[in-house]
N, C-alpha and C positions, 0 to 999 in steps of 0.2 A: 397201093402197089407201086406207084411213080415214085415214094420215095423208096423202096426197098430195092428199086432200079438205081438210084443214087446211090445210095449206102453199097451196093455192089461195087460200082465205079469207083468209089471214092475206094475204097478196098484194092481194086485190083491199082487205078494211079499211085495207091499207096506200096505197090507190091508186095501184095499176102500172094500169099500161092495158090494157083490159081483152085486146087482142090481143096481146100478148105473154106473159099469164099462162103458157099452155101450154107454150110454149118456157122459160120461170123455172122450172116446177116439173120438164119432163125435166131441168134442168142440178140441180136439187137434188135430186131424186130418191133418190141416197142419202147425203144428207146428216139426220142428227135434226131432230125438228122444233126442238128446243132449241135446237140449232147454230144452225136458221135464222132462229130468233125473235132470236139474238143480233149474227146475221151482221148483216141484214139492216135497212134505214134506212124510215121513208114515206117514199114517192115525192116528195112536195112537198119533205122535208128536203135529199135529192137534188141536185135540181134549182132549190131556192130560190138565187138571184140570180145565176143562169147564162142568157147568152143562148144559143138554138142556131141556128146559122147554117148556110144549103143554099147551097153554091156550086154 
């Protein structure tokens, strides 16, 4: 549990929003926290110079 409390934080320091955290940490859930500190981008790195377009 103590690390699925990490993985949240490192998420939210990373700026995911804050309503999808939940669904990000079931899908990592059993991944290490190490995995995910490596897996994983900030959110603005992301999504820097992408438009997102709603048809």
């Amino acid at each position: 549990m103590v690390q699925n409390e990490e993985k949240e934080k490192l998420l939210r320091d990373y700026g995911y929003p804050v309503q999808s955290i939940p669904r990000l940490v079931q899908e990592i859930d059993s991944m290490s926290l190490d995995k995910v500190k490596k897996l994983i981008l900030p959110f603005n790195d992301i999504t820097a110079d992408k438009s997102f377009r709603r048809d």
